[in-house]
N, C-alpha and C positions, 0 to 999 in steps of 0.2 A: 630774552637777551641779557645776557652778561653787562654788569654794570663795569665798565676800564676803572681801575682801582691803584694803575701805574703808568708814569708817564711816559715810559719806553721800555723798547727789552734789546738788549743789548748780549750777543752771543761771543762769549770769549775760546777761541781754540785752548791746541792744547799745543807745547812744546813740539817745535818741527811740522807743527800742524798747518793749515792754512781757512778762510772765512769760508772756501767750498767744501770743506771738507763735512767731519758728522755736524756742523755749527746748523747748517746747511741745513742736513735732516732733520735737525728737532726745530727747526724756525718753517721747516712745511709744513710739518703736524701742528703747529701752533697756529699758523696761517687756515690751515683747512679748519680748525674748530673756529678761530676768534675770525671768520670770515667777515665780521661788520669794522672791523677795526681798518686804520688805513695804514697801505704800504709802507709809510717812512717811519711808524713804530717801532720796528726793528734795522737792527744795527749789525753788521759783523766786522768789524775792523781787523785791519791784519795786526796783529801783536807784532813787537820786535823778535820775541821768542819762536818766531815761525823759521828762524835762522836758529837751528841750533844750539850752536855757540854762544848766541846771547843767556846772559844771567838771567832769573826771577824777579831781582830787585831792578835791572835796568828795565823791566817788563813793565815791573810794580810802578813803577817813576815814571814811565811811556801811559800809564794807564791813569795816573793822579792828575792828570794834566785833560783829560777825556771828558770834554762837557757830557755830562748826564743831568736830565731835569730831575729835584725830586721825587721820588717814589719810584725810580726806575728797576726794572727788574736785570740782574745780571743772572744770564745762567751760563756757567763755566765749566767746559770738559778738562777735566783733568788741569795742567798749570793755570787754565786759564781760572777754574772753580777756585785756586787757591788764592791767586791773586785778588778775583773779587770777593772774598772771606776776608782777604787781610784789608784792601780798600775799607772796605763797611767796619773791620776793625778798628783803624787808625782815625779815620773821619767822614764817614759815608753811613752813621746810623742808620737814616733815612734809606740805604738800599735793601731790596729784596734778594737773596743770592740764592742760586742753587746750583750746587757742584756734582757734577757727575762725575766718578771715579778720580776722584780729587786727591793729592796727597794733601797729607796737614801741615809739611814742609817739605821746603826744595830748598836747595843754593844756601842764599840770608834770609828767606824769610817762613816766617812761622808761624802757626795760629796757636794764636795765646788765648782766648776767652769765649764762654761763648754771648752768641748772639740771639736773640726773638726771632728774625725774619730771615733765618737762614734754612737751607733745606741739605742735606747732604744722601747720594745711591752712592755705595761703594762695593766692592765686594775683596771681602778676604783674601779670594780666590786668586785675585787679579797680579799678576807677580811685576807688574810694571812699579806700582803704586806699593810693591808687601813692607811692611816694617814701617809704612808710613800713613796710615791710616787708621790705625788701633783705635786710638784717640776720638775717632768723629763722634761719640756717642756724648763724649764732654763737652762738644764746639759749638753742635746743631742737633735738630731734629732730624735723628739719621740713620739711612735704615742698608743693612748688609743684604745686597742682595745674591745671592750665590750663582745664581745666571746672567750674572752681569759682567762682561769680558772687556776691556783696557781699547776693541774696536770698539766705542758709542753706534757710530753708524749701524752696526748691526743690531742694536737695540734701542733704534731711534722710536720705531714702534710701539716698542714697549712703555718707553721712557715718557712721552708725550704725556698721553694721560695720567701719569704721577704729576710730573710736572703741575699739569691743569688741574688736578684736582686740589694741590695745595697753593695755588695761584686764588682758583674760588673758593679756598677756606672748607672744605670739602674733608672727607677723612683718608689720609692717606695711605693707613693700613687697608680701609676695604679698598681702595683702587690696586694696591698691591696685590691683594687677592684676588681680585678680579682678572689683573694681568697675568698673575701663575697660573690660576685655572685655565685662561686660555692660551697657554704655554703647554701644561699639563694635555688638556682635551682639544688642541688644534693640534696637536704633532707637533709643535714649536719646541725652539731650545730649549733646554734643561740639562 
C-alpha cells in the first residue's frame, strides 16, 4: 500500500474546458490505481476560464481564493497546468503541480522560475500550446513527449502512470518507456 504523501488532488481544466471533460479521465486512472484512498480527495472545480472570454489572471485570482490543505497535489491540462505553476510560484511552495500540455504563458501571466515539485508532458508538436512551451525544461522537470496531442483525454491512458510514478517518487523516464513501448508494440499512437 502506498503511503498518501498529499493532502488532496485537485484537477484543474483547460481554457473552454469543463470538470467532465479530460480532468475527468486522468482523476479515473488515478482512482483505479490509489483505490484505498477516499472519494472526497479529489476535486475538479469549474474554472472561470471554462467561459472563453475570461482572462488567465481572472482564473489565477478565482483560484488564489481555492482552499487547498497543504501538500496538495494540482494537476493542470493545459491553462489550467499554468495557473497552478504560477499559484506554487507566487505562494503555494507547498503544492505539488503537474501540467499537462501546459503553456508557460497565456494573457498576464507567466512562469518566471523554476520550481522542486513541479512536473511538466508537453509536446512540440502540439500547435495549440507552439511558441509557448520552449521554456518548460527551465521551469520543471519536463519531458517533450512527441505523441502527446492538445486532446489529453485521448491520452489519459497514457498520462496516468507518469503521473503516479512521479507522485511515488518513482523514475519517470522508465515509466515513459514503458508507456512508448506499449504505444510502439500495442498498435497505439505514435
Amino acid at each position: 500500500m502506498v503511503k498518501m504523501r498529499f493532502g488532496k488532488i485537485i484537477l484543474l481544466h483547460g481554457k473552454g474546458g469543463s470538470p467532465e471533460g479530460s480532468v475527468r479521465d486522468i482523476e479515473s486512472g488515478l482512482r483505479s490505481h490509489y483505490r484505498e484512498f477516499p472519494a472526497d480527495l479529489y476535486d475538479r472545480p469549474r474554472l472561470p476560464h471554462a467561459d472563453p472570454a475570461v482572462l488567465a489572471e481572472q482564473s489565477l485570482a478565482w483560484l488564489r481564493t481555492l482552499a487547498m490543505p497543504e501538500g496538495t497535489v494540482l494537476i493542470g491540462v493545459s491553462l489550467g497546468g499554468l495557473l497552478a505553476a504560477r499559484l506554487q510560484e507566487e505562494s503555494r511552495v507547498d503544492l505539488r503541480v503537474v501540467c499537462l500540455n501546459s503553456p508557460t504563458w497565456a494573457d498576464g501571466v507567466t512562469l518566471q522560475r523554476r520550481m522542486p515539485d513541479r512536473l511538466a508532458f508537453y509536446s512540440s508538436n502540439d500547435d495549440v500550446i507552439a511558441g509557448r512551451n520552449a521554456n518548460w525544461p527551465q521551469l520543471a522537470m519536463a519531458f517533450d513527449l512527441p505523441w502527446l496531442t492538445h486532446d489529453t483525454s485521448l491520452h489519459a491512458k497514457e498520462l496516468t502512470p507518469l503521473i503516479i510514478a512521479w507522485l511515488e517518487n518513482q523514475s519517470v523516464p522508465h515509466a515513459i518507456q514503458q508507456v512508448e513501448q506499449g504505444l510502439t508494440h500495442g498498435g497505439g499512437r505514435q
